[in-house]
C-alpha positions in Angstrom: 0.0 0.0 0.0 1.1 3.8 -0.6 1.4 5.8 1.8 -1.1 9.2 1.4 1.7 11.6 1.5 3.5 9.9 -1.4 -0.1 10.1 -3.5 -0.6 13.8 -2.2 2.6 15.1 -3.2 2.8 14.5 -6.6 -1.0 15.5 -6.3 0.0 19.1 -4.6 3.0 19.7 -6.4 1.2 19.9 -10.0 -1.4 22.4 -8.6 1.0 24.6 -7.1 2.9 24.6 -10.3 -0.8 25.3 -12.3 -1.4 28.0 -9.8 2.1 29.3 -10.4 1.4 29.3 -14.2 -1.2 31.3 -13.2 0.1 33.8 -11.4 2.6 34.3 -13.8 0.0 34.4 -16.3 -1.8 37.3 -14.7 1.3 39.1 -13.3 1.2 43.0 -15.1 4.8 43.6 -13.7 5.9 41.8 -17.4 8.5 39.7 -15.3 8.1 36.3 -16.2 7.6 33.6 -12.8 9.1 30.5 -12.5 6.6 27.3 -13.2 6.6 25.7 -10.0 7.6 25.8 -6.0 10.1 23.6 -6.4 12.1 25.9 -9.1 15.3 27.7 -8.5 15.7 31.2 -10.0 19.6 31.8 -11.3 20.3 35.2 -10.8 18.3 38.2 -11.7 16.4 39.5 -14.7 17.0 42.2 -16.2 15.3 45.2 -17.0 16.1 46.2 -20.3 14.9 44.6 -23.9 16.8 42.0 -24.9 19.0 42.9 -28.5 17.3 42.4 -31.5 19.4 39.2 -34.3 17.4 39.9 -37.1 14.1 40.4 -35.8 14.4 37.6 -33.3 15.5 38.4 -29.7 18.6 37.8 -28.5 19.0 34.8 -26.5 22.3 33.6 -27.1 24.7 32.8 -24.5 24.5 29.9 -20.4 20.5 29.7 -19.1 20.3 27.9 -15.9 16.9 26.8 -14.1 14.9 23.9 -13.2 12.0 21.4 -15.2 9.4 19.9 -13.5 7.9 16.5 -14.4 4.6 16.1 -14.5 2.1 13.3 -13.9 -0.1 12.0 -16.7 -1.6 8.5 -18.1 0.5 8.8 -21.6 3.9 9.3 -19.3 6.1 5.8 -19.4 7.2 6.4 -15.7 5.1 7.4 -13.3 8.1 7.0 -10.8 9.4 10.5 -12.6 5.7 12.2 -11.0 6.9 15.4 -9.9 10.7 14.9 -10.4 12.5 18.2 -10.5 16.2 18.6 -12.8 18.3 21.6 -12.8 18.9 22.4 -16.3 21.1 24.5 -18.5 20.7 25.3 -22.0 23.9 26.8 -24.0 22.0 28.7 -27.0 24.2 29.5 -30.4 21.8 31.7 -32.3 22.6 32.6 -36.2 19.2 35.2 -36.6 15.7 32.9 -35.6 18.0 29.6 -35.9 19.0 28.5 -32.2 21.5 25.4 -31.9 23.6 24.5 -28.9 23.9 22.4 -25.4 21.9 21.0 -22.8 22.5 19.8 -19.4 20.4 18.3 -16.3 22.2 17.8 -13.3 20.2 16.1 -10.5 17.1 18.3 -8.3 14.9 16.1 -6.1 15.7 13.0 -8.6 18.2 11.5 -11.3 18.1 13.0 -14.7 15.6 10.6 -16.6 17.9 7.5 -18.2 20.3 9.2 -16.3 20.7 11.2 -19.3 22.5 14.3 -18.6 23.6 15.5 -21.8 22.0 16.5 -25.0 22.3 18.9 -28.8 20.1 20.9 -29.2 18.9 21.2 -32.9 15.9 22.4 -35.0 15.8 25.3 -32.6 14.0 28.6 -33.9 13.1 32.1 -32.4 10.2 33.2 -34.1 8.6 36.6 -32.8 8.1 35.3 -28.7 8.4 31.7 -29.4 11.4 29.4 -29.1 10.8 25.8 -30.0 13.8 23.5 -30.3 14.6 20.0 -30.0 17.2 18.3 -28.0 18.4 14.6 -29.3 19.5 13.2 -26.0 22.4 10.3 -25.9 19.8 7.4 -25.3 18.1 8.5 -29.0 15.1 9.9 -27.3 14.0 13.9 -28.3 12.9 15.9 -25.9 11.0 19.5 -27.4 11.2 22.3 -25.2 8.6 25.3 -26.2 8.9 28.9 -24.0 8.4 32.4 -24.2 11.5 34.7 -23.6 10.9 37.5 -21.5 13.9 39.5 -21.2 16.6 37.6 -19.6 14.0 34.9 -18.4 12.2 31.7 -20.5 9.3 29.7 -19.1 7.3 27.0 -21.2 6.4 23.0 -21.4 8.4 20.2 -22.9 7.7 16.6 -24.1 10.2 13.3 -23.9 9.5 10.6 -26.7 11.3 7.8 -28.3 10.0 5.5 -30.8 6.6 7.3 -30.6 6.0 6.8 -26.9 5.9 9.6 -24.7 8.3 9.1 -21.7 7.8 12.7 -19.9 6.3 15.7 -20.5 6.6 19.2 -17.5 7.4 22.4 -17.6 10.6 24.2 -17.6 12.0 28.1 -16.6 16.0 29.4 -16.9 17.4 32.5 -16.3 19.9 34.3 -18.7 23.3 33.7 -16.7 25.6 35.3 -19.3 
């Protein structure tokens, strides 16, 4: 038998991360909030515009922040319910084209696979919108969506290998450099 706590948590987590959403949603200061309790902020936002790269925002350079796993029927492992990753994202950007790194290092559990490391490809910037895919080493893709705001990024992701979704969540990083 499960204990309650164990079923509550994941339970609590999730809505505390919707009402997070939320609040971020509904915020008029235009600073973007992190998706979740359980995320770290890195550093501080700042105020100014990011640079325009030909008519895409500037995003280039080390994001660091967290993802946040979340519980649904479609996800492989339910074990991952509410697992929390720091993450970094090295973006290269050549106008709307974004390529580069990512890392997950370990939060409140292992990195899923244990797969820390991934290249991030078929990344674009399109007016507010960055969609990119990281190929991770185990051959499964991972796409990250988010909304830059300044020198902050919050959106959703999806894990999925041979047409099975192993994890979906949300994720937020701040611009470190």
């Amino acid at each position: 038998m499960i204990p309650r706590s164990m079923v509550r948590a994941p339970v609590l987590a999730t809505l505390a991360l919707a009402l997070a959403i939320f609040a971020g949603c509904s915020a008029e200061s235009g600073q973007a909030n992190p998706p979740g309790p359980a995320s770290a902020t890195v550093g501080a936002a700042k105020d100014a515009p990011p640079a325009q790269t030909g008519g895409s925002p500037d995003i280039a350079g080390l994001w660091e922040g967290t993802s946040l796993a979340t519980c649904g029927a479609l996800v492989s492992d339910q074990n991952r319910c509410g697992a929390v990753n720091k993450v970094t994202f090295t973006f290269l950007q050549d106008g709307a084209q974004i390529t580069g790194h990512y890392t997950c290092g370990f939060g409140n559990q292992d990195c899923r696979n244990m797969d820390e490391n991934g290249k991030i490809e078929d990344g674009k910037l399109e007016s507010t919108l960055l969609t990119m895919r990281v190929q991770m080493r185990d051959g499964s893709d991972c796409m990250f969506s988010g909304q830059p705001k300044g020198d902050a990024i919050e959106g959703g992701y999806s894990c999925s290998q041979g047409g099975g979704l192993l994890e979906q969540g949300y994720w937020n990083a701040r611009r470190s450099y």
